[in-house]
C-alpha positions as CSV (number, residue, x, y, z in Angstrom):
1,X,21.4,-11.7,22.1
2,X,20.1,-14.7,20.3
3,X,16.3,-13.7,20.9
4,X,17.3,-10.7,19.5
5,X,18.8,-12.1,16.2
6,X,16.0,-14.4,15.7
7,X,13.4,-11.4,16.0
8,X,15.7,-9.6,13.0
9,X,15.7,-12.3,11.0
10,X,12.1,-12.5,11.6
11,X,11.7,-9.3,10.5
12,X,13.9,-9.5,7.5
13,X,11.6,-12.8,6.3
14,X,8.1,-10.8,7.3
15,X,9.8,-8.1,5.1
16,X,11.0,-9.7,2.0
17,X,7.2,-11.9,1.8
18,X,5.7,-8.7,2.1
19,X,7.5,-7.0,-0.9
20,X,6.4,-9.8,-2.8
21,X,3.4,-9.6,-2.0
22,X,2.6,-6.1,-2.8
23,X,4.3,-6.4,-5.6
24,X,2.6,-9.3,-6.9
25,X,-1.0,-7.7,-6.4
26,X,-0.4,-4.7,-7.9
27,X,0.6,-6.8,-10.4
28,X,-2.8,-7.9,-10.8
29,X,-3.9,-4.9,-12.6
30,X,-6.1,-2.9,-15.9
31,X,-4.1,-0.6,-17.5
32,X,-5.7,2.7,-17.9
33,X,-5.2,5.9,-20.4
34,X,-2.6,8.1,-19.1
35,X,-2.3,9.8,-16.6
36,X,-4.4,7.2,-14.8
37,X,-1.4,4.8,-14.8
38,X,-3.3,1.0,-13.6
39,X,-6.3,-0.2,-11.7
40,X,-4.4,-2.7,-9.4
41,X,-5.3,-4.8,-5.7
42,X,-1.8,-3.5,-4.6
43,X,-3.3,-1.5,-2.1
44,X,-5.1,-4.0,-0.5
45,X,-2.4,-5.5,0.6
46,X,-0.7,-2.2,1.3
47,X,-3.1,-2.2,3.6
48,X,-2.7,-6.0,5.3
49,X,0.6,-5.6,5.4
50,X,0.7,-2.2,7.3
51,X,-1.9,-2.9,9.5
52,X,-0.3,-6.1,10.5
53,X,3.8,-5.5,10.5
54,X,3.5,-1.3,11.8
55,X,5.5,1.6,9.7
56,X,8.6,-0.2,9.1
57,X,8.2,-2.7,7.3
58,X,4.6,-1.2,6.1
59,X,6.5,1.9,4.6
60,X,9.7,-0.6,2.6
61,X,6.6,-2.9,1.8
62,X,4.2,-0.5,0.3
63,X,6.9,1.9,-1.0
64,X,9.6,-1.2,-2.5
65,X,6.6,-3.7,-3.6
66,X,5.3,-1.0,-5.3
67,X,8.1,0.7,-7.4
68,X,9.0,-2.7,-8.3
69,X,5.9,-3.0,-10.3
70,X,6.6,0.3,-12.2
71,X,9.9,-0.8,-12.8
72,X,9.3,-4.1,-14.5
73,X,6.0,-6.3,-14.3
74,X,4.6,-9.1,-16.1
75,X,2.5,-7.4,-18.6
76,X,3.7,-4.2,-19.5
77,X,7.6,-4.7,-18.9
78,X,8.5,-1.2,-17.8
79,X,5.5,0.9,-19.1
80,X,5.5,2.5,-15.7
81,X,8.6,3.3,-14.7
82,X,7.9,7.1,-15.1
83,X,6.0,6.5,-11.6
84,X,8.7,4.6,-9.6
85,X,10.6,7.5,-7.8
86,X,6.9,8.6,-7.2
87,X,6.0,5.5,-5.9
88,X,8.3,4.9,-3.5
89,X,7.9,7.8,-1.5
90,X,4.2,8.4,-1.7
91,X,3.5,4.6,-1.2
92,X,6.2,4.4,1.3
93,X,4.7,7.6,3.4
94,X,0.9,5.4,2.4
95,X,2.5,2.4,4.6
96,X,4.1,4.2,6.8
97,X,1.1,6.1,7.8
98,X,-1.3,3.1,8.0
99,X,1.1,1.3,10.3
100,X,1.7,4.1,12.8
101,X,-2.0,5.5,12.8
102,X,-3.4,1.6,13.3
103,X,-3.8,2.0,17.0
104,X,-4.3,5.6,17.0
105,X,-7.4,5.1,18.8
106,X,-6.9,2.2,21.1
107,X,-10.2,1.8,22.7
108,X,-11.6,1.7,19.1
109,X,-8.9,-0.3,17.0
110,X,-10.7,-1.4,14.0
111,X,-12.3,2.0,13.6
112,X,-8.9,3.4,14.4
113,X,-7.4,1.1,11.4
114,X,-10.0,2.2,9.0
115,X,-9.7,5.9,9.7
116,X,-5.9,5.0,9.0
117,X,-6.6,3.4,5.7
118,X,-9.4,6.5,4.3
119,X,-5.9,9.2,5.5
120,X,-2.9,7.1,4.3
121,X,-5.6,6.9,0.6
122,X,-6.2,10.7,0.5
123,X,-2.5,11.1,1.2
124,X,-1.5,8.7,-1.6
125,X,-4.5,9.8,-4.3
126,X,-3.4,13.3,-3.3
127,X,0.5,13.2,-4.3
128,X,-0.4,11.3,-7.2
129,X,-2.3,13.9,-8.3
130,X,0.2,16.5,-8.2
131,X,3.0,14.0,-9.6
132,X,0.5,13.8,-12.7
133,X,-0.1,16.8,-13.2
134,X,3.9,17.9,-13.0
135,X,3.9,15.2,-15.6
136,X,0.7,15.9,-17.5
137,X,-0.8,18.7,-17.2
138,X,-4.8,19.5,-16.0
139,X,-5.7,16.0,-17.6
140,X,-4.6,15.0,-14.5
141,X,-7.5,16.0,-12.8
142,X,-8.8,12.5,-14.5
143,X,-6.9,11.1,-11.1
144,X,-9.4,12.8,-8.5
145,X,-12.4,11.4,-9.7
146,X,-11.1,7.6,-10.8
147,X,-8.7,7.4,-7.4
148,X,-11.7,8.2,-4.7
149,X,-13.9,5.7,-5.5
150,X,-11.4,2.8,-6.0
151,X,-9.7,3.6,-2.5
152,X,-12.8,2.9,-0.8
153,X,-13.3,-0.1,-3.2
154,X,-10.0,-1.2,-1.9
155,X,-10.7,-0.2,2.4
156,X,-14.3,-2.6,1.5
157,X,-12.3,-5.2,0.6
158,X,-9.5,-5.3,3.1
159,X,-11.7,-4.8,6.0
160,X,-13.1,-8.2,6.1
161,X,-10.0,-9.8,5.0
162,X,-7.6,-8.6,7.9
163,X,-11.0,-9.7,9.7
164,X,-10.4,-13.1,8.4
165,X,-6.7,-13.5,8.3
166,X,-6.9,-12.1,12.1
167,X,-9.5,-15.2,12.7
168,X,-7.2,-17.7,10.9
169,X,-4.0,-16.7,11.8
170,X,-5.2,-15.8,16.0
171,X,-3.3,-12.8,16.2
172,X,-3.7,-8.9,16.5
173,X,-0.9,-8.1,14.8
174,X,2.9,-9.1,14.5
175,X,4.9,-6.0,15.0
């Protein structure tokens, strides 16, 4: 029972650090002309944290960290809270994806986690598109072309950092 506990309260820690932390790098963002909403590093570590802690947490993580920044953040107050309800479910659906498609291929794991990251971007780009254009009309079609090419800015980036934290940290992954 008390191994039990200690690996909830664990969890509960691993899950409140990662909230912050997706929230705080999509808080490190360019605002961009609606319906393009901001250029942010969130998904990076969307991506960390999925790969690392599995759908769970990855899903509250990506999905909670996330909304929170349309809700309020540093720059813009709530300039974005138009996007939350959006944001928690596609995000959330973004994280849980990457963490249960991480070892979809275990003979091949880091191709198997980068061919979860390219699916769980389509799948986010995707329903942001069609939430824009609910919202905005055919200027949303502005999405398709600016989302693509940042998403595989972002998989770039991340693929060498989970590289490294893997190195620093020795470990595969936590959950």
């Amino acid at each position: 029972m008390e191994k039990r506990r200690e690996s909830l309260s664990r969890r509960v820690s691993f899950l409140g650090i990662a909230i912050a932390l997706v929230y705080v790098a999509t808080s490190i963002s360019i605002p961009m002309p609606k319906p393009l909403g901001v250029w942010h590093i969130g998904d990076i570590a969307s991506f960390i944290v999925a790969i690392f802690f599995g759908p769970l947490i990855g899903a509250l993580a990506c999905g909670v960290g996330a909304m929170l920044f349309d809700i309020w953040n540093p720059l813009w107050g709530s300039s974005f809270i138009i996007w939350a309800p959006a944001t928690l479910i596609i995000r959330g659906f973004m994280g849980f994806l990457l963490g249960k498609m991480r070892k979809i291929m275990p003979n091949k794991p880091r191709f198997s986690e980068i061919l979860a990251m390219i699916i769980a971007s389509i799948q986010k780009n995707v329903c942001y598109f069609l939430y824009d254009y609910a919202l905005f009309g055919s200027v949303a079609f502005l999405d398709l072309i600016t989302f693509f090419p940042l998403s595989a800015l972002d998989i770039i980036v991340a693929v060498p950092l989970i590289s490294s934290i893997r190195k620093i940290l020795k470990v595969e992954y936590y959950c």
